[in-house]
N, C-alpha and C positions, 0 to 999 in steps of 0.2 A: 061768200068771201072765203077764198082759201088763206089756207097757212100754209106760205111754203120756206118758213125755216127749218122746220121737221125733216122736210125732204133733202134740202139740201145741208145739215146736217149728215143725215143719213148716207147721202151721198159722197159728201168726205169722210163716212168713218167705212167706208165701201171703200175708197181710194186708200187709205190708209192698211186697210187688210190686205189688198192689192201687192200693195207696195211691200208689205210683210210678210205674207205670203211668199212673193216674187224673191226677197232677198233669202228667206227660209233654203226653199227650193236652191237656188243658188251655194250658199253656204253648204247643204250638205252634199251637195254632187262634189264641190272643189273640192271637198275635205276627205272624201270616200279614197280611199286606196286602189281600189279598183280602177273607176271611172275617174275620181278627181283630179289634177294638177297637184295640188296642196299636198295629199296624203301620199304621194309615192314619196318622196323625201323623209318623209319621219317614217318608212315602213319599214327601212334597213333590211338585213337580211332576211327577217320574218315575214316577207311579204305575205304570204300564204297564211298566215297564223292573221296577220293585222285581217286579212280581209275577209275572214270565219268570225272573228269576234267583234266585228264594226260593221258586220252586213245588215245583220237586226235594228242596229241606232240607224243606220241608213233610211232604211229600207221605212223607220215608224217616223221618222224628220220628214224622208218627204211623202210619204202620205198625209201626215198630218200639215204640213207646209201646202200642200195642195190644197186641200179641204178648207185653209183661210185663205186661200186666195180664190173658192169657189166660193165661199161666203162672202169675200169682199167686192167678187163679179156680180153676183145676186143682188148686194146691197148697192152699188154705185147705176146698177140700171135700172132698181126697184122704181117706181113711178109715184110719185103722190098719192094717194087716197083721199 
């Protein structure tokens, strides 16, 4: 007899990293001065300065924003045991 509350458990806490992940990535692309929407408005004349001192938060948000939404890929297609 299986148990498949586990899994599907599992499986929405897979969707949920997804989903966090996904918004992570998002948030920090709009926000970037560079590439985002969001951040050319608050860069003012400093543009150049904003986007030397905001590339490194960038750049570690969405790797790390990746990395849970590669976990939460792994976990929502993981299979029962």
């Amino acid at each position: 007899m299986r148990f498949n509350a586990m899994s599907k458990s599992t499986r929405m806490s897979g969707l949920g990293l997804v989903l966090a992940g996904a918004l992570g990535i998002a948030f920090f692309y709009l926000t970037d001065p560079r590439w985002g929407w969001l951040g050319r408005r608050s860069a003012g004349d400093d543009a150049i300065d904003a986007v030397h001192q905001l590339a490194p938060g960038t750049i570690v948000g969405l790797a790390g924003s990746g990395i849970v939404l590669l976990v939460g890929l792994w976990l929502a297609t993981r299979r029962a045991v």
